[in-house]
N, C-alpha and C positions, 0 to 999 in steps of 0.2 A: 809502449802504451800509446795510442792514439789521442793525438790531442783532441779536443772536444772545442769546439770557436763558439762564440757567446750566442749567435743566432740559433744554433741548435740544441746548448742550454735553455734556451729562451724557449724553445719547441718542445722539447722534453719536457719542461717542466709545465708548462698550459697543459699538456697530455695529461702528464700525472694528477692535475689539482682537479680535470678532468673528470678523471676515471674515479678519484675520490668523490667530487660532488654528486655524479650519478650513482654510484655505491650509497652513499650517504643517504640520497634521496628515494631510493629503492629500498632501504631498510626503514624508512620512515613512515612507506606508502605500506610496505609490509607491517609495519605494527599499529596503523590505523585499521581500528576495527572495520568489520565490514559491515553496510548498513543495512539493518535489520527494519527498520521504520517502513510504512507504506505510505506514498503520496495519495491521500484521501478525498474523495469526492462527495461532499455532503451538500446537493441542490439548493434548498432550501435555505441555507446559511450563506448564499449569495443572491438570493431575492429569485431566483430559477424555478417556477413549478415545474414538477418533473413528476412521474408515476415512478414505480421502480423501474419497471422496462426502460423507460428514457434515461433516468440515472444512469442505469448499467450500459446502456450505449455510449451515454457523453464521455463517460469515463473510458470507454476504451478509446475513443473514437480521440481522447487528446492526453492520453498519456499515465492516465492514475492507474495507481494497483489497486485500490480500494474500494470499496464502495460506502455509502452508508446503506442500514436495512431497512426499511417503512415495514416497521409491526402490525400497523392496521392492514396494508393489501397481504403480508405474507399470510396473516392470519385467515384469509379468503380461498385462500390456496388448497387444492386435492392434493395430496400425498403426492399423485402422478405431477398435478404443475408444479409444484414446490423441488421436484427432482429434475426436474426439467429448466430450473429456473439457476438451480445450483450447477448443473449439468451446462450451461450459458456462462456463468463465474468463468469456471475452468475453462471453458473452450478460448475467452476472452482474457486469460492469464490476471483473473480479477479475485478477490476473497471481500466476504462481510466485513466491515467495521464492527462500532460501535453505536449501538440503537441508543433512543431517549429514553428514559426513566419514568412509568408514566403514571406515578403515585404522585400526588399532591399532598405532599409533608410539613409544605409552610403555612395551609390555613387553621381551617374550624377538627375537632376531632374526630368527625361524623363522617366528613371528605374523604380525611386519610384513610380510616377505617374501610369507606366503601374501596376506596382504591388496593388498597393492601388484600382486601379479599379478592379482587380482581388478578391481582398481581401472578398466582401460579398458573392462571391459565396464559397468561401474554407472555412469560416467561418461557413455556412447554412450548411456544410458536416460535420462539429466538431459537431455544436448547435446539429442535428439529429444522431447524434453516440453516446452523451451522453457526451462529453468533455466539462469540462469548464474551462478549464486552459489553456494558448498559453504562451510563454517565449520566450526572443532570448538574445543576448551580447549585449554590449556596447565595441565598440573599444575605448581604452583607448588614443589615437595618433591620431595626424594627422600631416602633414606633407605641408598641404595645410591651414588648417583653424585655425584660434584662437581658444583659449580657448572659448572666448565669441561668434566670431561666429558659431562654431558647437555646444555650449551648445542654440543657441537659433534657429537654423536648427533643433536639434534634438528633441525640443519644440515644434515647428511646427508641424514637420513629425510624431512623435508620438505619438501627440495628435490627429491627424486625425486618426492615425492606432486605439489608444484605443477606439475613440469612435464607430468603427466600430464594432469592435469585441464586445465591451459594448454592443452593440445592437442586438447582437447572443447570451448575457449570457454568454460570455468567458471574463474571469479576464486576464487579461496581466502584465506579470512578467519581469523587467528588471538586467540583470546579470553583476554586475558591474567587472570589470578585474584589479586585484590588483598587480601582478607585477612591480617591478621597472624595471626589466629588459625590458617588453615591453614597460611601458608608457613613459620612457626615453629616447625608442630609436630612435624616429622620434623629428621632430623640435616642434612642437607643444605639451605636455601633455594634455588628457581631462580627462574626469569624472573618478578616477578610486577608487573610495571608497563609504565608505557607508553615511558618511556626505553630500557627492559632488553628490550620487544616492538621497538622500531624496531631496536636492533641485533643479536638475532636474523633481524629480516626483512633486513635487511643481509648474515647471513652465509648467508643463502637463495639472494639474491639471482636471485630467480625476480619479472619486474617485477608479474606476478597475483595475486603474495600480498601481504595485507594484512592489514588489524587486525578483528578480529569487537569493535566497544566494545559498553560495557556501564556502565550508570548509574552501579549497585551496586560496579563494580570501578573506575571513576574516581573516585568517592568514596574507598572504603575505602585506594585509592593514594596520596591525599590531594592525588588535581589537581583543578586548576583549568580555566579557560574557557581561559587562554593554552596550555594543553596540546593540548587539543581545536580550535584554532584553525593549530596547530601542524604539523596534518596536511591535506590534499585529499581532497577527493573520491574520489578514484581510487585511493586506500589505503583509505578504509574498504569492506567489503564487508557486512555488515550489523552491526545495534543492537541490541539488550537493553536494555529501561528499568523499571527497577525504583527503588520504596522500603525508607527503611531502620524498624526500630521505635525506639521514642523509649526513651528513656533508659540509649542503650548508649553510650560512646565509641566514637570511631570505629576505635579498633585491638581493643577489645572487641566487635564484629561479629560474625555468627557466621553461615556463609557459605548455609545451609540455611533462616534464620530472615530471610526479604524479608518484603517487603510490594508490594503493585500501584500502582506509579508513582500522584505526584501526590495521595497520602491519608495519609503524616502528613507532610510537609514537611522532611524529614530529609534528603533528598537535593534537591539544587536543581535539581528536572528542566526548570526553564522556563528558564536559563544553559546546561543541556548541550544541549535543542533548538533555542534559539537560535542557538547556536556552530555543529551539524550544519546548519542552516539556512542559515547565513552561509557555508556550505565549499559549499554547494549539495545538499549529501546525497540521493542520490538510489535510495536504497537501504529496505529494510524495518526496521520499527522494531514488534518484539514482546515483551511482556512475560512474566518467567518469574520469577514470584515466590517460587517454592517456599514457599508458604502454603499452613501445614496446615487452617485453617477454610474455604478456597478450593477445597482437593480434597475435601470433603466435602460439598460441595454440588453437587443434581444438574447437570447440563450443562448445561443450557440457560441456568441461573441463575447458572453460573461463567463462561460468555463472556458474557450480557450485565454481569455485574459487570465482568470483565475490561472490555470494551468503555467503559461509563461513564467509568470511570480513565483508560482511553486516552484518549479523546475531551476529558478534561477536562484532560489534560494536552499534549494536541496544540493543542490552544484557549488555550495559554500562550504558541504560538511568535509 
């Protein structure tokens, strides 16, 4: 038998622990899901006036898959430009988001009314553009109503909204607002987490509404990864990822004052893409930093900022 000398024990075995590690690491990469999420481009939510034409360029032009839709120009649209518009998506490897919600739910019952009568025609302009996502907020306050009477006003009023849109093939997403600093500030606190969101969407009970999440407001709620894990796929309807600035506490927040996902580290946006990632998320994920040095910069140079952020925080999943 061949003696074997220690140096080439020494060789052998760095081989083997080798070929183990990148096995190891090959089977890891293989049972991370693949990612289904779209890096989203919504102009407006970075201080950017944009048409839709412009949207749809910036976003090719630095890297998103997504876009958001403007209801009001699509609704301007012939048949012929509207095929033409969707016929530009594809060419530009781009799809719709998720549109605003454009009933007014939180005031007087005369508003909501006239809106909700509005509602199937603006909805028939999503359903024929290709959208089937619609989102909007939850104000976390009031100032007027109980806790229990606006959690079961906003049962009512949202249950009519979901079925509407249900009936155009648009899922509806609700954005729960998790600061202390706002739900404290009025006389009344309402829904402003993700516990107090699921049993709202319970007394909806409309099965296409679901949760619009948000970095910023699953921080400031103070969840975790088992919250976010917590829910499927098929509840969330779109993302918001933002960061937070550094040396606030986290109930000292202040809901105006973000920063652009993944640049100070305050919010652990590579655990909440991860968790979206592991549900299979298969939905847009766009950031709205409401950063006032962000809107002061011209356009072009606020989505490719915005972009770099995104990309380097999608490069964490």
């Amino acid at each position: 038998m061949k003696k074997t000398d220690r140096r080439e024990f020494i060789i052998s075995g760095a081989a083997a622990v080798a070929v183990a590690t990148l096995s190891n690491s090959t089977a890891l990469a293989a049972a991370e899901p693949k990612r289904k999420m779209t890096m989203d481009l919504i102009c407006g939510r970075l201080g950017v006036k944009a048409n839709q034409e412009q949207a749809i360029d910036f976003a090719a032009q630095h890297g998103f898959e997504s876009v958001g839709p403007n209801a009001g120009e699509l609704a301007k649209l012939s048949s012929a430009q509207l095929q033409e518009m969707k016929g530009r998506l594809k060419e530009k490897g781009l799809v719709f988001s998720a549109a605003g919600m454009p009933v007014d739910f939180r005031g007087g019952e005369e508003k909501f009314k006239t809106g909700l009568a509005a509602l199937p025609a603006e909805a028939a302009v999503l359903q024929k553009a290709g959208v089937t996502r619609v989102g909007t907020w939850l104000k976390p306050y009031s100032d007027d109503l109980t806790y229990l009477q606006n959690f079961r006003q906003h049962g009512i009023r949202l249950r009519e909204v979901g079925k509407i849109l249900a009936d155009h093939g648009l899922r509806f997403g609700l954005e729960y607002v998790g600061p202390k600093t706002l739900w404290a500030s009025k006389k009344y606190a309402f829904v402003h987490s993700m516990a107090e969101t699921k049993d709202l969407l319970s007394e909806i009970n409309v099965p296409s509404v679901g949760f619009v999440l948000d970095s910023w407001h699953w921080y400031t709620a103070h969840e975790n990864k088992d919250d976010l894990l917590s829910l499927s796929n098929e509840q969330i309807v779109a993302v918001d990822l933002n960061d937070a600035p550094k040396g606030l506490e986290i109930d000292a927040q202040i809901d105006n004052q973000r920063e652009l996902p993944a640049t100070t580290g305050v919010i652990d946006v590579a655990t909440f893409l991860r968790a979206l990632n592991q549900l299979g998320y298969d939905g847009p994920v766009r950031a709205e930093p409401f950063n006032a040095p962000l809107r002061k910069l011209p356009a072009q140079q606020a989505v490719a900022k915005t972009a770099a952020a995104m990309k380097k925080a999608f490069a964490m999943i």
